[in-house]
C-alpha positions, 0 to 999 in steps of 0.5 A: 658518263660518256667522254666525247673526245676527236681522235683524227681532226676532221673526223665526227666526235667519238664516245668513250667510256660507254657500257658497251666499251669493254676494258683492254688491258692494264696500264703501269710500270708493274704490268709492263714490267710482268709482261716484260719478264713472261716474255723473256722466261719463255724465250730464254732458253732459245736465245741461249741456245742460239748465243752458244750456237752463234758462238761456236760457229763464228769462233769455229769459222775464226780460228778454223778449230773445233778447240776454240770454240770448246774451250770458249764455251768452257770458260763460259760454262764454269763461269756460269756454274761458279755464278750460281753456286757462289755468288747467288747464295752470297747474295742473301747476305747485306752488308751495311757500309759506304766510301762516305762513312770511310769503313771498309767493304769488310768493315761493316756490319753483315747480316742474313736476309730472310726469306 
């Protein structure tokens, strides 16, 4: 069933949904939010390359060292390190408590994900 529709006022009617009208592409938030996430693992690693760069030189310039900004990226460097060793794996464990029910953070009772 063909759908007439006006794009632009003024302009003849068009039909849409013929069988020589071929599918473009998927709609939604899930598709959106795939494509979101390729394009962002495929340029990852030049936006972090470029944030270190961008880092050293603009605290090079600053502080008119080479320390400085080594010993930023340092601290950036360990941070990252402790955030994937220890808190990543941490994150398989949930704990189920609230400030509503008055129990504590340690208070709750915890339990491993699986999978």
């Amino acid at each position: 069933m063909a759908i007439l529709v006006t794009p632009i006022p003024g302009q003849p009617k068009a039909a849409v949904g013929l069988p020589a009208d071929h599918v473009i592409g998927v709609t939604g938030p899930i598709p959106a939010e795939y494509a979101q996430s390729q394009i962002i693992q495929d340029h990852l690693f030049w936006v972090e390359l470029c944030t270190v760069l961008a880092i050293a030189l603009i605290l090079g310039l600053r502080f008119r060292s080479v320390g400085a900004p080594l010993a930023a990226l340092a601290c950036a460097g360990t941070a990252y390190v402790l955030a994937v060793r220890i808190v990543a794996p941490a994150r398989t464990t949930t704990c189920s408590w609230s400030a509503a029910s008055g129990r504590k953070p340690g208070g709750g009772r915890c339990r491993t994900r699986s999978g």
